[in-house]
N, C-alpha and C positions, 0 to 999 in steps of 0.2 A: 759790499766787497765779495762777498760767499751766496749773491745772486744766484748763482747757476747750482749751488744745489739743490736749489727748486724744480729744475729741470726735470723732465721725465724718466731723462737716462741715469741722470743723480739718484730718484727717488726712488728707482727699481734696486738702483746698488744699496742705498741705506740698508732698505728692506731685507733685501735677501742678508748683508750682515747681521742684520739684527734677530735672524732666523739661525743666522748660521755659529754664534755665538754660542747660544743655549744647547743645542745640538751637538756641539765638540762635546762639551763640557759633559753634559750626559754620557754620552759616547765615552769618556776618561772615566764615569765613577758605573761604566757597565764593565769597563776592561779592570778597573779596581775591583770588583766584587765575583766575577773570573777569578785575578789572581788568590783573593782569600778563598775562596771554594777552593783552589787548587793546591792550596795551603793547609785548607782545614784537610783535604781528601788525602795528602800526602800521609801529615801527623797519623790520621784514622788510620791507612793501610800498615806503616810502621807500627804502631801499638796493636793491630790485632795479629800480624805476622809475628809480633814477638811472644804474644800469649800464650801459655800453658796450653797445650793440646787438652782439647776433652770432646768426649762422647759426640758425636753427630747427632743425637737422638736429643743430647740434654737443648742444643737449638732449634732445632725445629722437630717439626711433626704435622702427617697428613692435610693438607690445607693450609697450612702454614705458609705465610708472606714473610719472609726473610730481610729484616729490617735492615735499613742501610749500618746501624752503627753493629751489625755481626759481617759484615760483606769480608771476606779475605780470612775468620777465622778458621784458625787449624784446626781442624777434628780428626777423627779416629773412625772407623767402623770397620765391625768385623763381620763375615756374610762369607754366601756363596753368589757366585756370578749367575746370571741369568744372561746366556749368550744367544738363547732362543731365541728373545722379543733385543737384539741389541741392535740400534739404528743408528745413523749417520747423518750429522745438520750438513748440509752442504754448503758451498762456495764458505767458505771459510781459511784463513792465511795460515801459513806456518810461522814459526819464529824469522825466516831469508823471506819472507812474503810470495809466498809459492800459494797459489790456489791448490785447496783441498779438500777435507773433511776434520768432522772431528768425529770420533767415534764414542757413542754413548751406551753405557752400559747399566742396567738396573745391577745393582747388589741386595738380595735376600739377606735381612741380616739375622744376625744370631737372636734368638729370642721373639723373632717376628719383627715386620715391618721392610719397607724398601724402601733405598736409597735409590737417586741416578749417579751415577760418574764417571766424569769426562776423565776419558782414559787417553784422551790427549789428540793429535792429528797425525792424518794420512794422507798418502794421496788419491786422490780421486782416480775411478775406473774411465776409462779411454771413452766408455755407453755413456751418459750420465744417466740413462732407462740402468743401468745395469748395478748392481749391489756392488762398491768396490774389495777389492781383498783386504782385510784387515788380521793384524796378528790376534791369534786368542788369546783371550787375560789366563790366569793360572787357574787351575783344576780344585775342586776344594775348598776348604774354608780358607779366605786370606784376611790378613787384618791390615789395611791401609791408612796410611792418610794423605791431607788434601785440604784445599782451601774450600772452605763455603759461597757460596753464589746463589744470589737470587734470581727468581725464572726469569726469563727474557721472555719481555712482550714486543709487539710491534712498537706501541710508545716508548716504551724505556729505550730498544735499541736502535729503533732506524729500521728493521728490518723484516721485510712483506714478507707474511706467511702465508706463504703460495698452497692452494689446494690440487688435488690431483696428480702429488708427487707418486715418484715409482714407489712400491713398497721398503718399506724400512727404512723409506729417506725422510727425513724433515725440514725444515728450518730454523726453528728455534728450540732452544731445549727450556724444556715447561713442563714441569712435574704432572701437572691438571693431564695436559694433552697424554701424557703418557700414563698415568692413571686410568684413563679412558680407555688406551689400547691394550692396555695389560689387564683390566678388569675386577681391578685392586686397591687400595689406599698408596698414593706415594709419599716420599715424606715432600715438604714443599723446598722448594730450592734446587742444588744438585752441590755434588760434591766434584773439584778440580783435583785430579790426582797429581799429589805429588812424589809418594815413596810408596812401594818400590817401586823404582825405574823401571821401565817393561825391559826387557828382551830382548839383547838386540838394538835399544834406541826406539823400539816402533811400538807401537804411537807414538810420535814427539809430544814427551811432555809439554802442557801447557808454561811459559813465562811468567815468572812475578811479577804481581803490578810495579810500575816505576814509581819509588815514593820518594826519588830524591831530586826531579824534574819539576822547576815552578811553571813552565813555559817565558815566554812575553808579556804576561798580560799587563804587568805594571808597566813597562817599557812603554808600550802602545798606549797606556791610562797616562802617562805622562806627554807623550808628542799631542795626541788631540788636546793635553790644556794648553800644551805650549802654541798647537796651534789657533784655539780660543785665544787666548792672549794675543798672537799677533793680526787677527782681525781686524779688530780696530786699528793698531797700528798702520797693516795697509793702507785703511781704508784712512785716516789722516794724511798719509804719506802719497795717495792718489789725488786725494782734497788739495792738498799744498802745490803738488808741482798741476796740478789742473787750473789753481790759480795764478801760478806762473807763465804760464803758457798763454792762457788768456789776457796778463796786464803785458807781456812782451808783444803779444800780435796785434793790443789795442795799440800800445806807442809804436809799432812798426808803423799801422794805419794812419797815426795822426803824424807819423814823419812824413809817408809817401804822400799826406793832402796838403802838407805846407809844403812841400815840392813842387806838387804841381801846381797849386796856389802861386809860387814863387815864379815857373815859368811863364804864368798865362796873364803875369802885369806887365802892360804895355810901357815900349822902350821912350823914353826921354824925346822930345822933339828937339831936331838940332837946325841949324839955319843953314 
């Protein structure tokens, strides 16, 4: 009766079902482990945004790898700016997704040591060969604070650290690299400033991460099972009217051969 799923066109469909099964269903527990990372990453950034500010110094320090579970805390440093050696990551968004800069500044701090800190975005100069205009941070000692952030590499962010840039410009901001160019120990990471607000507005302060955003991920983890699930259904509901089609065109044949069967007996002999 189910003959023709032997068939070759049959056997390629099983096939590719039976491939395509496993496949959703992985694909639902990748979009599942998305959405917990994005859960777990949410909790993280709320708990370390809520924390007691302290010292920049007491989390890291020169060569320092800034672990994921300090990523977003609040610290403090007190210093004087170093606007000498202060450079600019390029192609970089504003908060309205404007291409621009960010502007990076070393802090000398009190006591000894250097920090980096993103003192937020600008816009980029008309050259890109050209150092864009940036406002100057404050004169003097100032005591800030700011989220902590770990250095961006090309792995972690996506993003090619082009050589050969115009002076003072970069790509990534990387404690190592700027340790190198300043000639100095930096601490590891960099600090995001948050207060005070420059002057003006300018540099646009950096945004807080979004810790109340799950995405889709379960959404999506849920339609690839549902469509695992209906795989097979198809692929029965293919099976069933394939075999319908095939016993309707057998009995259409075996009507049209006792027809013509019927026409082709010879008529009665009459006298």
């Amino acid at each position: 009766m189910y003959r023709f799923l032997l068939t070759r066109q049959w056997v390629i469909l099983t096939l590719l079902v039976l491939a395509l099964i496993p496949t959703m269903v992985e694909l639902g527990f990748w979009q599942l482990h998305r959405h917990e990372h994005k859960v777990e990453q949410n909790s993280l950034i709320t708990r370390n945004l809520e924390a007691d500010p302290v010292p920049v110094t007491r989390l890291t320090s020169p060569g320092h790898t800034v672990p994921r579970s300090d990523y977003w805390r609040t610290v403090t440093a007190t210093g004087t700016y170093d606007t000498e050696h202060e450079v600019v990551v390029r192609r970089r968004t504003s908060r309205d997704e404007r291409i621009g800069v960010l502007v990076l500044t070393p802090l000398d701090l009190k006591g000894g040591g250097t920090v980096l800190v993103n003192r937020g975005w600008a816009p980029a100069a008309d050259d890109q060969q050209a150092f864009p205009k940036v406002p100057a941070p404050p004169r003097g000692e100032v005591t800030l604070t700011g989220r902590l952030k770990a250095d961006e590499t090309t792995s972690a962010s996506g993003i090619k650290d082009l050589e050969g840039l115009p002076d003072r410009q970069v790509m990534l901001i990387n404690s190592s690299q700027q340790s190198h160019l300043l000639g100095h120990p930096v601490l590891g990471g960099y600090v995001e400033l948050t207060d005070p607000e420059p002057a003006g507005g300018s540099p646009e302060t950096i945004a807080a991460p979004d810790d109340g955003s799950i995405g889709p991920h379960m959404a999506y983890a849920v339609q690839w099972w549902l469509f695992a699930a209906g795989v097979p259904v198809g692929w029965v509901i293919l099976a069933r009217r394939d075999k319908r089609d095939r016993e309707e065109a057998a009995a259409k044949d075996a009507e049209n051969a006792q027809h013509n069967d019927d026409a082709q007996e010879p008529e009665p002999a009459t006298v």
